[in-house]
N, C-alpha and C positions, 0 to 999 in steps of 0.2 A: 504494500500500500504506500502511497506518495505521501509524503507530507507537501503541502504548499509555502511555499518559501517567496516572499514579498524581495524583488528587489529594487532597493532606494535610488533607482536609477530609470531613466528610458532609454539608454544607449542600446544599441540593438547587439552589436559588437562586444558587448559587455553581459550581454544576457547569454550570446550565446556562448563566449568562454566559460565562464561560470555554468551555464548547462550543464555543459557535457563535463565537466567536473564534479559535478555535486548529485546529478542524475543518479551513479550508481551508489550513494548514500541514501537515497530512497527522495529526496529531493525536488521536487517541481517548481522551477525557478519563473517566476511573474514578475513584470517590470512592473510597477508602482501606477504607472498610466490606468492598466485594468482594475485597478478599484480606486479610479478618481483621485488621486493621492498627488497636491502639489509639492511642486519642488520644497523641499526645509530648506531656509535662513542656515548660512556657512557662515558665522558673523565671528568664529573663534582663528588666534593664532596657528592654530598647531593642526596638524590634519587627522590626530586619532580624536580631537573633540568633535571636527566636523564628522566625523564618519559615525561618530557615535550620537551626533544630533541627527543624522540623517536616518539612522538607524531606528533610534528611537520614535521618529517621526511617523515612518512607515510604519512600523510597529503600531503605534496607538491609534492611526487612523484605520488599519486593517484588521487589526485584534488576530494576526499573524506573524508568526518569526521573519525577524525581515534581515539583511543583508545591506553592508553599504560601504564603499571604498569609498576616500579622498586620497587622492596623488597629484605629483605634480614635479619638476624639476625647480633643485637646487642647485647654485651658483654657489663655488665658495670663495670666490672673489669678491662677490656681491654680498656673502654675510649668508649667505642660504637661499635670498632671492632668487627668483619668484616666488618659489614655496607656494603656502596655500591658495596665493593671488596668480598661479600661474597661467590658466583659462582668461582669464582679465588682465592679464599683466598691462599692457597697452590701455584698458579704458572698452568702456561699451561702445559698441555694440562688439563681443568677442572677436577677435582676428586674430587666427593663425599667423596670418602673412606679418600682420602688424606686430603682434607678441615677437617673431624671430627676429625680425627689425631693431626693436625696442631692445632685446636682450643683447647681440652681436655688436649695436653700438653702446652699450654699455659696458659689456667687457673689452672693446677696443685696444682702451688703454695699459689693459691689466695682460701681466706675459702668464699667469694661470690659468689655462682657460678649463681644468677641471670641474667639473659635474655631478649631481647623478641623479637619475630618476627615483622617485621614494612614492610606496604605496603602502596605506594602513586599509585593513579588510576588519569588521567590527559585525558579527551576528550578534542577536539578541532574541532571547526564544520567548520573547513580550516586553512591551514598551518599559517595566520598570525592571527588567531583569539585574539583580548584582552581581551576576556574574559573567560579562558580556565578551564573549569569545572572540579577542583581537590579534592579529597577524599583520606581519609587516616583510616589505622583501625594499632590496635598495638593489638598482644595477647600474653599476661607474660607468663614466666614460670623461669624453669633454666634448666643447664647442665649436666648431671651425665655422670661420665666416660665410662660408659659401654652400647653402645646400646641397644636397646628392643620394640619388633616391626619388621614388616618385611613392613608396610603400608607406605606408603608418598616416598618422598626421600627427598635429602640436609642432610640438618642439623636434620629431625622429628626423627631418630633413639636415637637421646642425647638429645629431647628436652622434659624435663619433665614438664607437666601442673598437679603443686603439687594438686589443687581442684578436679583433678580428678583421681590421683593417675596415669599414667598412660602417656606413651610418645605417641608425637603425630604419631608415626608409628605404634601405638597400638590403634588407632581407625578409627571409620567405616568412610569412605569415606563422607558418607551423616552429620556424625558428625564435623567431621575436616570442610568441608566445611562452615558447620554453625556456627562454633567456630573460622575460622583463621581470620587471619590478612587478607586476600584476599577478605576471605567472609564479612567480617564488612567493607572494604573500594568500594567495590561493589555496597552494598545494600545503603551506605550512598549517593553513584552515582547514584544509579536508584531514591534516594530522590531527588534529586537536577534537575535529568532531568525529573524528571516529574512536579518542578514547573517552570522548565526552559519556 
């Protein structure tokens, strides 16, 4: 039998990673859109409080376990920047093009141009749960000014993973997946709830 699993997201590309991971735990992963459920306020510093107000969010509206990652690429020349602000780096209305912009002439000046992607994953098996099942994956790399790649989006066109020569908009779908910061805070979640 399925359980229904609420997730705090409508990314489609997000639903279906997470699917087919969590499926054979017994699993039924739903984007938040199918029970009316608006986006939750990201209004914290740190990305395991957003992920846990998101979490919590869907939860309480769904009276379902729900699911919900914040990630995003730090700069550590910049201090950590973009961090939680990295969707908006640039200002509304969201742009990619604009965020890589923003971020390359910002590290310009700096001869570090190291990185990394960082993703926190935050289940909760009801909106007041105290004991809320959080995972986290981090995958390095750095920034070069010039895209390359036409795979991923965000940030993957500038994000070079020097060990493999190669940005991550320049690898296979099946690869990225098993290499990101997504996929390692995933797999560490499907550990936990399976000795949960």
């Amino acid at each position: 039998m399925m359980s229904t699993l609420v997730l705090a997201s409508n990314n489609a590309g997000k639903l279906r990673e997470f699917g087919e991971l969590l499926a054979p735990l017994g699993f039924d992963i739903r984007p938040q859109r199918e029970f009316q459920v608006p986006e939750a306020e990201e209004p914290h510093p740190t990305f395991v409080e957003n992920a846990l107000a998101k979490a919590r969010h869907a939860a309480a509206l769904t009276g379902l376990p729900a699911l919900a990652d914040d990630s995003g690429i730090c700069v550590n020349a910049l201090g950590g920047a973009p961090g939680v602000l990295s969707a908006r780096y640039a200002g509304e209305p969201k742009s990619d093009a604009r965020n890589n912009e923003k971020l390359v002439a910002e590290l310009a000046a700096h001869a570090d141009k190291s990185a990394y992607y960082y993703c926190v994953l935050v289940f909760v098996r009801h909106a007041d749960d105290p004991q809320p099942l959080i995972a986290e994956g981090r995958w390095d790399g750095e920034i070069i000014a010039h895209p390359s790649g036409a795979g991923g989006f965000g940030y993957d066109p500038h994000f070079l993973v020097p060990a493999l020569g190669k940005t991550v908009a320049e690898l296979p779908a099946e690869e990225k997946n098993r290499l990101s910061h997504r996929g390692q805070a995933l797999r560490e979640l499907v550990r936990k709830l399976q000795v949960r």
